[in-house]
Each structure stands twice: as C-alpha cells, then as structure tokens.
Backbone as CSV, one residue per row, in Angstrom:
resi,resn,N_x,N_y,N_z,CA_x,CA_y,CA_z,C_x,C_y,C_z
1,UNK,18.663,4.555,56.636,17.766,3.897,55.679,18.584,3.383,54.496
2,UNK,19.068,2.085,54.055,19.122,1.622,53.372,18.865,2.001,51.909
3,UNK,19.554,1.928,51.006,18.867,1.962,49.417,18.253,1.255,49.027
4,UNK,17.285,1.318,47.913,16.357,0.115,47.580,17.035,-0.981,46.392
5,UNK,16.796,-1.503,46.118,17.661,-2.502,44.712,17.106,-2.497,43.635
6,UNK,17.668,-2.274,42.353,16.874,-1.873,41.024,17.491,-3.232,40.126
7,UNK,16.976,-4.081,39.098,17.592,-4.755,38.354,17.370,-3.867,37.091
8,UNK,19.115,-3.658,36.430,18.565,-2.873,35.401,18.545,-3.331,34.144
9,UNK,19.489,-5.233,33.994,19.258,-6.232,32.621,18.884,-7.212,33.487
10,UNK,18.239,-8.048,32.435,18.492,-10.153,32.769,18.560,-10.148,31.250
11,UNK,19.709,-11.411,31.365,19.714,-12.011,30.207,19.444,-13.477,30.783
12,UNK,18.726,-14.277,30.019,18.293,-15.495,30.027,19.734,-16.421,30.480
13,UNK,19.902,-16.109,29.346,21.451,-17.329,28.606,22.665,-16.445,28.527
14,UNK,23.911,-16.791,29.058,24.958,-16.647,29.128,26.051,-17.296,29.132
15,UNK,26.880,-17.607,28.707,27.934,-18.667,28.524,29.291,-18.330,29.368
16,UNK,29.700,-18.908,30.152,30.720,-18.832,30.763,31.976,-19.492,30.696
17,UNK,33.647,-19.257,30.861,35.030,-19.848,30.427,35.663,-19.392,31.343
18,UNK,36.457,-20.731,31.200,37.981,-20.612,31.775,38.450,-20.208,31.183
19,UNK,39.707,-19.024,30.969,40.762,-17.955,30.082,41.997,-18.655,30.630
20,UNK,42.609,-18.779,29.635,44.327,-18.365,29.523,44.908,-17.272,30.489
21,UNK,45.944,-17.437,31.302,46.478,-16.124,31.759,46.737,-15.197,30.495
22,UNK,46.776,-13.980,30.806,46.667,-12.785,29.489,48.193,-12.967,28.981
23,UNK,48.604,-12.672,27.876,49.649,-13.039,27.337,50.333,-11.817,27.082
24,UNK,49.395,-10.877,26.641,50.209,-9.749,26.519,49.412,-8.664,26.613
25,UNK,49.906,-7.372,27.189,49.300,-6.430,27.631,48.070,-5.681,27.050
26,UNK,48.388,-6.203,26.078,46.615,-5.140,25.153,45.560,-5.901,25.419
27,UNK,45.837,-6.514,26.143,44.288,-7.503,26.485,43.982,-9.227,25.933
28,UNK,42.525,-9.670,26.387,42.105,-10.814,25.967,41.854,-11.057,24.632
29,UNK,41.585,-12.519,23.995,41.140,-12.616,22.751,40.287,-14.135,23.327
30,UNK,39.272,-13.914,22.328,38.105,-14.373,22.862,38.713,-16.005,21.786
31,UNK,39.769,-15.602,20.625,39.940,-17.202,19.841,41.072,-18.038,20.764
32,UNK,41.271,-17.622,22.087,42.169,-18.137,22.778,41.299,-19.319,23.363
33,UNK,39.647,-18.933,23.754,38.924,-19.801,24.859,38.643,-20.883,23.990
34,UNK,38.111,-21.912,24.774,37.121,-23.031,23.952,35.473,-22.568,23.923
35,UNK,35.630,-21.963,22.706,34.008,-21.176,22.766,33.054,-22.350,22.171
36,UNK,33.409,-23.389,22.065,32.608,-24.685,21.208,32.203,-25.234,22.827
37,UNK,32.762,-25.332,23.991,32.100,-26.076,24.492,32.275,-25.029,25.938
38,UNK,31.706,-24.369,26.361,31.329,-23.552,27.721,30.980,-24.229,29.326
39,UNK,32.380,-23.410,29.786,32.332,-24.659,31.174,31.319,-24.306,32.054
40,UNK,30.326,-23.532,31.842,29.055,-23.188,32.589,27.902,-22.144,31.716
41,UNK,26.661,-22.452,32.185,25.673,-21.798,31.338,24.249,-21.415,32.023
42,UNK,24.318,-20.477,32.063,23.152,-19.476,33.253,22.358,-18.531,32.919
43,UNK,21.799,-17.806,33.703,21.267,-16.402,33.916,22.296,-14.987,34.356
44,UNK,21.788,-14.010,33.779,22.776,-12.876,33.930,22.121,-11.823,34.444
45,UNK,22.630,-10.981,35.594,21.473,-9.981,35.878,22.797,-8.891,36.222
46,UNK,22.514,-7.101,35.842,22.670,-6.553,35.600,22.093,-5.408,37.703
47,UNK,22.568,-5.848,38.734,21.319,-5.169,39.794,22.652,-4.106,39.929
48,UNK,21.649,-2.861,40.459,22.024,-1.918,41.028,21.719,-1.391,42.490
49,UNK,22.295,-0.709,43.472,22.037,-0.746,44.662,22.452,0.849,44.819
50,UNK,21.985,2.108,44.976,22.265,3.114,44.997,23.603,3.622,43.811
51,UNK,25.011,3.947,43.973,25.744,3.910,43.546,26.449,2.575,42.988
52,UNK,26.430,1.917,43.850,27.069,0.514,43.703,26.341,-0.339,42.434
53,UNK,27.571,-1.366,41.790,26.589,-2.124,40.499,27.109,-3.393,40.641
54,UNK,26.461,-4.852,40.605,27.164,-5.759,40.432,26.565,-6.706,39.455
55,UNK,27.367,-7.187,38.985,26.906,-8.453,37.649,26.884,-9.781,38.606
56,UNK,25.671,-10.088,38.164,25.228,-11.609,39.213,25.471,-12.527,38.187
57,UNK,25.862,-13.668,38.270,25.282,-14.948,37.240,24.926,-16.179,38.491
58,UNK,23.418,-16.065,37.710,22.645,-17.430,38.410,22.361,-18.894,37.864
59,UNK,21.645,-19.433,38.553,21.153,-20.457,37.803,19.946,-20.477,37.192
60,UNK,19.777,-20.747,36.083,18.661,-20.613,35.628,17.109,-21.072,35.963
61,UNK,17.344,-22.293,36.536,16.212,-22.882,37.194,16.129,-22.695,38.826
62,UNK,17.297,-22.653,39.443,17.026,-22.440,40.948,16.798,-20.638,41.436
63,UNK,17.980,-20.582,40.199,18.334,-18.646,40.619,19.313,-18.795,41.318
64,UNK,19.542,-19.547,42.429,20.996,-19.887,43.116,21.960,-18.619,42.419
65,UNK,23.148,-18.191,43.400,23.731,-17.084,43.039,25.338,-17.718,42.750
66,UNK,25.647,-18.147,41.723,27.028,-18.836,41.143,28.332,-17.708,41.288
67,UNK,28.158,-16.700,40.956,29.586,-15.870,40.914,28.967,-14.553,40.743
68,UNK,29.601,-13.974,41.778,29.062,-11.911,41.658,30.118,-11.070,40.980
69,UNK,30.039,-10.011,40.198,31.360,-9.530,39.923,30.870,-7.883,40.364
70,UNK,31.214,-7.458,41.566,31.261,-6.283,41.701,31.648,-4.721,40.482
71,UNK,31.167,-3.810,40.009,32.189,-2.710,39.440,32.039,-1.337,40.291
72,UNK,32.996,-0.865,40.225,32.916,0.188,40.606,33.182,1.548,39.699
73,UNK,33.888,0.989,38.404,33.679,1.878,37.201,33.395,1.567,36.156
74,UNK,33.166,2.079,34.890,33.070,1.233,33.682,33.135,1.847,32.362
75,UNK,34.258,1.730,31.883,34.999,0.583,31.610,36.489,0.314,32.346
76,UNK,36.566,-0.410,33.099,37.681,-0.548,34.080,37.595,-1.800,34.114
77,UNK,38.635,-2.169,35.417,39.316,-3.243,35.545,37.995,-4.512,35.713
78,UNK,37.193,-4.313,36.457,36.282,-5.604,37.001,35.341,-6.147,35.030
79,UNK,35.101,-5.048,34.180,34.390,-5.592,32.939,35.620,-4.819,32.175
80,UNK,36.369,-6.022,31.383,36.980,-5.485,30.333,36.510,-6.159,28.915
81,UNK,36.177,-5.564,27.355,35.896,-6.410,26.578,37.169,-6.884,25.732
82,UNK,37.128,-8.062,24.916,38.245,-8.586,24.190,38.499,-8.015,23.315
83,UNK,39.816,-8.391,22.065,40.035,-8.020,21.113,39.192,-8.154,20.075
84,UNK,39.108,-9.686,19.897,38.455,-10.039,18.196,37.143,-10.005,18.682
85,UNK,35.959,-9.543,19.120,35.251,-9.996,19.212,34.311,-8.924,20.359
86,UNK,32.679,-8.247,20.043,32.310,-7.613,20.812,31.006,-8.566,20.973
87,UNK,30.993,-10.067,21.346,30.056,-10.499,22.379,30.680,-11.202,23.685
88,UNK,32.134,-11.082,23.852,32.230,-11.863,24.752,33.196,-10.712,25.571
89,UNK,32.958,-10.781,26.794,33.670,-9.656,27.948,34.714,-10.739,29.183
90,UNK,35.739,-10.137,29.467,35.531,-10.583,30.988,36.120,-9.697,32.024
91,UNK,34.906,-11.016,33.258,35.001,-10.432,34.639,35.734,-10.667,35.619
92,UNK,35.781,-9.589,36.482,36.492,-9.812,37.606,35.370,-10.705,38.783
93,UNK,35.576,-11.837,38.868,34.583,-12.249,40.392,35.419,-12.194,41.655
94,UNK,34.611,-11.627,42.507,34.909,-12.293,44.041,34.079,-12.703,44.949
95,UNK,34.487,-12.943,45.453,33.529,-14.135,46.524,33.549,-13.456,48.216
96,UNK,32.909,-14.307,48.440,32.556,-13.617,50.147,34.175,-13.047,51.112
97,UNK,35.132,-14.267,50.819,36.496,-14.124,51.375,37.378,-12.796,50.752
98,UNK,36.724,-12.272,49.609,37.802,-11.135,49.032,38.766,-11.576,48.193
99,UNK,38.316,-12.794,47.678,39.771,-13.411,46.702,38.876,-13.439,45.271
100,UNK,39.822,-13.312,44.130,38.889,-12.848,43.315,39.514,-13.678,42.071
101,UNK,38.871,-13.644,40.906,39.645,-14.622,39.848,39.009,-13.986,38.028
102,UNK,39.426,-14.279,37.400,39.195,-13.721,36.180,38.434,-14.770,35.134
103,UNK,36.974,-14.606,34.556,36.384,-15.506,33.742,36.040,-15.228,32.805
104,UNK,35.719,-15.349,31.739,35.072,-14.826,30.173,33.648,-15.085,30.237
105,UNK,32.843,-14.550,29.824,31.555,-14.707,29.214,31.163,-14.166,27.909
106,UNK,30.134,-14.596,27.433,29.568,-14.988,26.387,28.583,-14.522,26.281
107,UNK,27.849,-13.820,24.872,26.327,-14.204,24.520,25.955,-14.623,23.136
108,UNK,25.384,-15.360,22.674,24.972,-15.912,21.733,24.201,-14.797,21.010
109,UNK,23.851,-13.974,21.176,23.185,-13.190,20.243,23.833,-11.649,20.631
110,UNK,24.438,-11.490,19.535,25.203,-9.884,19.165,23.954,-8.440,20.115
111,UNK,22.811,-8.587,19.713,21.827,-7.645,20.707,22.031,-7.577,22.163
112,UNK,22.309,-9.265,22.831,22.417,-9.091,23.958,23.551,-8.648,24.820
113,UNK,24.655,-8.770,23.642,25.907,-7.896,24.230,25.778,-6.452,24.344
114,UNK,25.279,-6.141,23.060,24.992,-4.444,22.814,24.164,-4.129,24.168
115,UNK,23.836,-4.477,25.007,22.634,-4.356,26.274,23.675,-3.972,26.941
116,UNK,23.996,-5.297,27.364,24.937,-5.489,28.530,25.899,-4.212,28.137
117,UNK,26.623,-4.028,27.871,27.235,-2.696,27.742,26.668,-1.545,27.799
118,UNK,25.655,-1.443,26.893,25.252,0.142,26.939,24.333,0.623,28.247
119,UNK,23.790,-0.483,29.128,23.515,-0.743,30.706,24.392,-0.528,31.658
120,UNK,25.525,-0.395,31.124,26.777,-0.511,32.235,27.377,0.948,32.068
121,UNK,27.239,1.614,31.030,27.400,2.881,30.248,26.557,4.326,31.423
122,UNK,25.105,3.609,30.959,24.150,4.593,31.025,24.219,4.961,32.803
123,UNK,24.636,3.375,33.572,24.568,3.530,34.912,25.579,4.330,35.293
124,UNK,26.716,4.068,34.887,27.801,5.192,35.218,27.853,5.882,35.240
125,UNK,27.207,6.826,33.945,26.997,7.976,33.108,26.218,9.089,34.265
126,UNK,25.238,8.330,34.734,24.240,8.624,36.389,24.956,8.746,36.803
127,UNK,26.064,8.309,37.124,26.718,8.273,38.707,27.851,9.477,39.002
128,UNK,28.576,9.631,37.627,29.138,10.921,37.328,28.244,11.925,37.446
129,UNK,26.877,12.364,36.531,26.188,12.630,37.113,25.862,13.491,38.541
130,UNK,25.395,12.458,38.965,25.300,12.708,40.545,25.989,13.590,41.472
131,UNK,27.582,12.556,40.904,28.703,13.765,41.757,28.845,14.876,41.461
132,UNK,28.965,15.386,40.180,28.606,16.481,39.733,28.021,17.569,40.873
133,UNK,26.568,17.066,40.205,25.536,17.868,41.418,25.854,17.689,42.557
134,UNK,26.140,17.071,43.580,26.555,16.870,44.569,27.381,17.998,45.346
135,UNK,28.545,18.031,44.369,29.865,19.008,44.623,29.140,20.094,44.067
136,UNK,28.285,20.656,42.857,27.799,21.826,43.216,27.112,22.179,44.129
137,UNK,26.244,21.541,44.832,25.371,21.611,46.175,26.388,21.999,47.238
138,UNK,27.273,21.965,47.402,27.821,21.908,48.551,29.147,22.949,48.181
139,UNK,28.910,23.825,46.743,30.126,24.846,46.906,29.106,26.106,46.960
140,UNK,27.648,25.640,46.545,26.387,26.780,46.747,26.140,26.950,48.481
141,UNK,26.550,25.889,49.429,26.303,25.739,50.548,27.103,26.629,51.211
142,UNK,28.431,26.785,50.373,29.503,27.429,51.399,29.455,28.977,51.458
143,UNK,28.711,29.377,49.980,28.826,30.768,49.673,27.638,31.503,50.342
144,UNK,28.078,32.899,50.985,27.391,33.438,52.277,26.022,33.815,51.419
145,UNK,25.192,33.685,52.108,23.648,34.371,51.166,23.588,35.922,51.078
146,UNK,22.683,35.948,50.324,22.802,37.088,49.597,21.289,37.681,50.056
147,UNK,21.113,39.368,50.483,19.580,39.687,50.755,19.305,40.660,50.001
148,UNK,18.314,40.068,49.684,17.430,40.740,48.453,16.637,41.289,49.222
149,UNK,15.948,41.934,50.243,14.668,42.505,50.350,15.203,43.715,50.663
150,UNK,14.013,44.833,50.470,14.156,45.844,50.307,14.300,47.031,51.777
151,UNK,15.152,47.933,51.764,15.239,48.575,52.990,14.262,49.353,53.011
152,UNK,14.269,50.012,54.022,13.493,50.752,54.777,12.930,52.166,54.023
153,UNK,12.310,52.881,53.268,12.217,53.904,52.566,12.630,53.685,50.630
154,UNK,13.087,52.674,51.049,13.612,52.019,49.464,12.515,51.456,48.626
155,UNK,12.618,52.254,47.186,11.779,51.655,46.410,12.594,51.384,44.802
156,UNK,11.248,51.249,44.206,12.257,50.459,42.708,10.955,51.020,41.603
157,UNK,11.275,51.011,40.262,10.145,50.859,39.729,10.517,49.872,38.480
158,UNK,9.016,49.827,37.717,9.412,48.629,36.269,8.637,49.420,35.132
159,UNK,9.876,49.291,34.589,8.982,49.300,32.753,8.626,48.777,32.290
160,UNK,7.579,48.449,31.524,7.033,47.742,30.514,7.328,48.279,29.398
161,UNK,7.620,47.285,28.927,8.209,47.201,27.029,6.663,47.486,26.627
162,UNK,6.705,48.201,25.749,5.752,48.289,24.631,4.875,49.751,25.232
163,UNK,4.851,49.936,26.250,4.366,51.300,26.982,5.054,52.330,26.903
164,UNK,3.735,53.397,26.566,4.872,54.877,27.038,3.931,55.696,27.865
165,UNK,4.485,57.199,27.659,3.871,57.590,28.731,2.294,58.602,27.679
166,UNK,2.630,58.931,26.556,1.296,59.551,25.682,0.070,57.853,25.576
167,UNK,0.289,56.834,25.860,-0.465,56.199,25.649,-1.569,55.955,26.851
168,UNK,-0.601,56.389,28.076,-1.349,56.168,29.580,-1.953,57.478,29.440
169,UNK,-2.057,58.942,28.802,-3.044,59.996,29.343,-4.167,59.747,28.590
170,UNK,-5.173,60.414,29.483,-6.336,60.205,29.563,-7.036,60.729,28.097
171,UNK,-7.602,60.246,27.404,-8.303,60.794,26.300,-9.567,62.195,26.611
172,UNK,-9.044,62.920,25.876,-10.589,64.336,26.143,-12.025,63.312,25.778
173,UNK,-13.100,63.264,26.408,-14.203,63.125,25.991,-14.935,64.157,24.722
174,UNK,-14.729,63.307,23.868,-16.134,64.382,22.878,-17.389,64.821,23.350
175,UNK,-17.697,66.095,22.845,-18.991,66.705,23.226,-20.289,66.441,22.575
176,UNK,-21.603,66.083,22.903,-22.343,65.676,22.094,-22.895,66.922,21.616
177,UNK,-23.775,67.064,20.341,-24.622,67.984,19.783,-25.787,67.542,20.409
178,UNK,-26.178,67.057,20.933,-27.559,66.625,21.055,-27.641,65.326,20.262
179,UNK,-29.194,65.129,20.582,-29.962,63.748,19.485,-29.126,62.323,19.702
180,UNK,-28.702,61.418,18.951,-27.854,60.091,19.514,-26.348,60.615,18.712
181,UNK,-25.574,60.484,19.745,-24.351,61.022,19.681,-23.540,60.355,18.513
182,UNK,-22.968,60.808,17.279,-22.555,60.069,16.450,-20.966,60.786,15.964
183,UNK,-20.124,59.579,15.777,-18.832,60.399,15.601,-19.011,60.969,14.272
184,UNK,-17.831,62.235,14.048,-17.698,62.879,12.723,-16.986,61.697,11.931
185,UNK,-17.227,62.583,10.475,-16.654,61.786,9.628,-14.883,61.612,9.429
186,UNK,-14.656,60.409,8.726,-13.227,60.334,9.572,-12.789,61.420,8.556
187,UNK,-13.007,62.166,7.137,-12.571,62.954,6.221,-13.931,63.714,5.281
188,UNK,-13.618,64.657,4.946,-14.157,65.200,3.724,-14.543,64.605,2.074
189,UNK,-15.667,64.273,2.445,-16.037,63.267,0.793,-15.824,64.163,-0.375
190,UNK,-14.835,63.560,-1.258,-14.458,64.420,-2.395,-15.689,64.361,-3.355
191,UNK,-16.030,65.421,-3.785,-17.144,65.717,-4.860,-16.438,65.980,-5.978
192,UNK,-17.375,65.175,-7.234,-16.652,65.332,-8.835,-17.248,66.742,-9.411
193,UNK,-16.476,67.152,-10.091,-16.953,68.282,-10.536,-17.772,67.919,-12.114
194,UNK,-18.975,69.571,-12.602,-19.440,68.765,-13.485,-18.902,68.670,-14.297
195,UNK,-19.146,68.204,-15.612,-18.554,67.615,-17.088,-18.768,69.194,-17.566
196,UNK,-17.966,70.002,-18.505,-17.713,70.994,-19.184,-18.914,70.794,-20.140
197,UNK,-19.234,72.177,-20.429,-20.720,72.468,-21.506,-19.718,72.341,-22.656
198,UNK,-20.825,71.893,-23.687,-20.120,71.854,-25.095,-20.882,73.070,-26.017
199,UNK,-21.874,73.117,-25.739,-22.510,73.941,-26.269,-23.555,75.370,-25.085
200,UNK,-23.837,76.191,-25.488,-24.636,77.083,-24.679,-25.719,76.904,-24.565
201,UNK,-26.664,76.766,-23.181,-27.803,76.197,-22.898,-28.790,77.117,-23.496
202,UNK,-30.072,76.684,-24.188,-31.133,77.765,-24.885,-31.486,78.348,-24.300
203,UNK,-31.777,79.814,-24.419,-32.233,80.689,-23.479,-33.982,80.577,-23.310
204,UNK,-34.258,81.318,-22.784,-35.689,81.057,-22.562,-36.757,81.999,-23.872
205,UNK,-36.319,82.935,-24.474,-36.668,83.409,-26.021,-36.694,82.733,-26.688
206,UNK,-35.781,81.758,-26.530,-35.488,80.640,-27.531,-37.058,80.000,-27.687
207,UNK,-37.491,79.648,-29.168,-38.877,78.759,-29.001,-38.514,77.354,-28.674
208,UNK,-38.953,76.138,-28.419,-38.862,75.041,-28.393,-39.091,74.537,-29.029
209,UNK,-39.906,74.998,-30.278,-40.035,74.041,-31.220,-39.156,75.278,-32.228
210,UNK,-39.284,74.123,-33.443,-38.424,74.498,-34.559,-39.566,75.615,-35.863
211,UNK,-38.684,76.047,-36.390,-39.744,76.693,-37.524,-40.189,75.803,-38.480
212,UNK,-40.884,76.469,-38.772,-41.835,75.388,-39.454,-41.037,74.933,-40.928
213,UNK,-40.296,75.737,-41.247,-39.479,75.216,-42.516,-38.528,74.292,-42.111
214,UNK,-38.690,73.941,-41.090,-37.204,72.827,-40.981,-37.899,71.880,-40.887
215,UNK,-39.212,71.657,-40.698,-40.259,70.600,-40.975,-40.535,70.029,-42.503
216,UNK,-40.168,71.267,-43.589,-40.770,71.216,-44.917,-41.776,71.454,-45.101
217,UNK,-42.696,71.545,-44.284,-43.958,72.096,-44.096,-44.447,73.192,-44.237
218,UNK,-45.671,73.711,-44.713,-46.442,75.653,-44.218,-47.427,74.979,-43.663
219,UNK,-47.900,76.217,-43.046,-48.706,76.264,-41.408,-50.076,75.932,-42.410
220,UNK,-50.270,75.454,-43.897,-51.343,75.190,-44.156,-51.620,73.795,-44.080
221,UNK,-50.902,73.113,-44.061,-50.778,71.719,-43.457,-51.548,71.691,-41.973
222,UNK,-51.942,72.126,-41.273,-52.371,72.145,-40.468,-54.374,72.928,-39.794
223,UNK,-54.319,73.561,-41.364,-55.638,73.710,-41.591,-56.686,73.091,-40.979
224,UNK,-56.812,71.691,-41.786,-57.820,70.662,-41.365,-57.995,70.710,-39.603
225,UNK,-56.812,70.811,-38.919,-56.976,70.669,-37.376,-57.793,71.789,-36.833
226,UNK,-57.429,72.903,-37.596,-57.949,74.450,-36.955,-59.331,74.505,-37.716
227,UNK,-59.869,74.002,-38.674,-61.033,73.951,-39.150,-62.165,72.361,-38.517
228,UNK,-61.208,71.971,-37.147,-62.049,70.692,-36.274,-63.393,71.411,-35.930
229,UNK,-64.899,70.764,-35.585,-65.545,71.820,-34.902,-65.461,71.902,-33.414
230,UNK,-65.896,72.669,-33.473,-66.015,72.554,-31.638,-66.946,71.597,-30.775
231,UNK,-66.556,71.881,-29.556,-67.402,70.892,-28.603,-68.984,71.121,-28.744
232,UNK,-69.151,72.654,-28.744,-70.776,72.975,-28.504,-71.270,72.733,-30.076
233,UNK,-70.724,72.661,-31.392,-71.127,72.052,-32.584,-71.521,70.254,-32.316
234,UNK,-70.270,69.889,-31.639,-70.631,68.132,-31.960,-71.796,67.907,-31.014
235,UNK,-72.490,68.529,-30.197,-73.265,68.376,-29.084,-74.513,68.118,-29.279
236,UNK,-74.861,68.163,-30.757,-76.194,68.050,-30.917,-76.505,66.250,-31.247
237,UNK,-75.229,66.230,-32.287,-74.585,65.130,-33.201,-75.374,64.073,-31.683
238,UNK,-74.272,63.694,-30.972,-74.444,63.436,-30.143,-75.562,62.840,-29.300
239,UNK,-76.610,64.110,-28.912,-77.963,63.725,-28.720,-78.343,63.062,-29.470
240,UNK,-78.610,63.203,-31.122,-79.215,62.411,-32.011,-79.267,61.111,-31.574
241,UNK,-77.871,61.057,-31.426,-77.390,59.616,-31.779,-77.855,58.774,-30.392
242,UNK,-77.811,59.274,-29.375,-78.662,59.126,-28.398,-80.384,58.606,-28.436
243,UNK,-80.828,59.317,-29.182,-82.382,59.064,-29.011,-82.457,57.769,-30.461
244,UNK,-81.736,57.767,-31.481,-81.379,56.713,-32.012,-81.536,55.414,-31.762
245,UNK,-80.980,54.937,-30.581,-80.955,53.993,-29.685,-81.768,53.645,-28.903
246,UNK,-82.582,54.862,-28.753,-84.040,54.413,-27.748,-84.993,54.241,-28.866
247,UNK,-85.032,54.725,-30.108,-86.015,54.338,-30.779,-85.805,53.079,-31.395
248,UNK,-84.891,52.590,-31.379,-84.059,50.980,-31.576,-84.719,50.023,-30.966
C-alpha cells in the first residue's frame, strides 16, 4: 500500500534565477543574482509523501510541473540559504534523467520565506522523530518477555495509605436505657457557684417589719384605724340608705 500525499505549503508567487558558479566556499550571495529582473515566476508547493519531501515549482495558471527539487535532509545540500539575505534560498533540481543543476529562488514577502523554512524544519523534525521510535520498537522487540502472573499457591497483598488496622475493628454497639435511644452528653456541664453572702440572712424571730421608732412614729398614730367600726355597726347605715332610694 502506497503512502498517501500531504501538501504541507503553496506559495502563490515565487521568483526564480540563474546563479553564478559559487565562488567561494561559505556559500551563495543573493547580491550576486539579477534580483531586478527574474528569469521565471510561479507557484511553489511544499508536498510530502511519507518520509520523502519535495519542493515543486509550477505554473501558476496551468499548474504544469516546471522543476522538482527533491530533499532528503534539511538543512543540507538540496535547500541551502544565502549569505546577505533570508528571503532567497537555493535549490538543488533534478529531472527525470538524474542530472541535476543549481537555481536561486525568491520571495517577495519576508513571511513567506519564514514558512518555507520553518515547513521544512517541522517536517524533518517528524522524521527524526519517527526513527527514534522506530529503533525503540524494535530494541523492545528483541528483549525476552517478562511473566508477571502469579504461581500456583502464590499470593500478594496491598496497603492502603491512609488505613490502619484500629480503624477497620468493629465499633461496640451502645446499650439502650429504654424510651428513644439518645446519646450521652459529650461532657459534664460546669455549674457556677453562688455569689458569697455579704451579710447574714434574718432569722425567722427576726420581725419583718421595723419598730416603730425607726418610723418616728407611736402606735398612737394609728388609733383612728383601730377605732374603724365594724362590719355588723356599718350594717344598719347601709339598709337606711337602701330604703332611701325606694322612697326616692
């Protein structure tokens, strides 16, 4: 089964050059090309095919496929970028025969370079990646397995954190008294004691009332009350005054 094909940029517009053979070993310089007038101008696509990555440039209106540049790493030989300058790169192309040639490109806007690179980055970045896991899969493959299940009469046990063993016994049930069962009190309610006597409470000899001199008074002051008449005296009064009213 085949891999499926992912495009992972397009850029619209791209500018393409003929380069100078390299002059000296640290690389290209982008003030070497004729960047005023670009000997071709296209579409740029960024496709991926499982591991594999290649930079297409098309035509813009047909799509027609103008020059492929295979990579197989990056940053390596097939995308190298220039000296003075981080919008313009170049590629390695080859063609169906295996012969291959070296071209510059271009982008007019500083964002669309920052793409194109950090696309070429991120895919790699996967692909290392990959192998990675790969080669661990297959050093886990070699190592003999291991058996965990348990033999024959063999057992194990587990602790739990936060458990002990006074918390698992069983609590005594309280006994009821009868009537609706109510717990005791959780303590003894403290009682105030009373306030200290200041003086000695009157005894019962004691009179309740005072003598009569602490009144200023003699018991003749009180005459008039003991000289009131009685009930069976006012009783006649009374009647009178009764038949009074009927003769009214």
């Amino acid at each position: 089964m085949s891999e499926y094909e992912s495009v992972l940029c397009v850029k619209p517009e791209v500018y393409l050059y003929r380069i100078p053979p390299r002059t000296s070993t640290r690389g290209h310089r982008a003030a070497d090309w004729n960047l005023t007038n670009p000997d071709w101008t296209g579409r740029m696509k960024i496709v991926a095919q499982g591991k594999s990555c290649v930079v297409k440039l098309e035509d813009r209106s047909s799509g027609d496929l103008f020059a492929a540049c295979p990579i197989d790493s990056y940053p390596g030989s097939a995308v190298e970028g220039v000296l003075d300058s981080s919008r313009y790169f170049v590629l390695k192309i080859v063609n169906d025969d295996g012969k291959h040639a070296f071209i510059g490109i271009g982008f007019a806007d500083r964002a669309d370079s920052f793409d194109f690179n950090v696309t070429l980055q991120d895919h790699f970045k996967w692909v290392k990646t990959s192998d990675e896991l790969a080669k661990q899969q297959e050093e886990w493959a070699k190592q003999p397995g291991k058996d965990y299940s348990l033999k024959e009469g063999q057992t194990f046990s587990i602790k739990i954190a936060g458990a002990s063993s006074e918390s698992s016994k069983p609590r005594p049930a309280t006994q009821s008294t009868g009537g609706i069962g109510l717990l005791p009190p959780p303590g003894k309610i403290p009682t105030l004691a009373p306030p200290p006597l200041t003086t000695a409470p009157p005894s019962q000899s004691q009179s309740l009332f005072p003598e009569s001199s602490a009144f200023g008074s003699s018991t003749s002051d009180w005459s008039d009350f003991a000289s009131a008449p009685s009930d069976s005296a006012a009783a006649p009064s009374q009647s009178s005054s009764k038949t009074d009213w009927v003769q009214f």
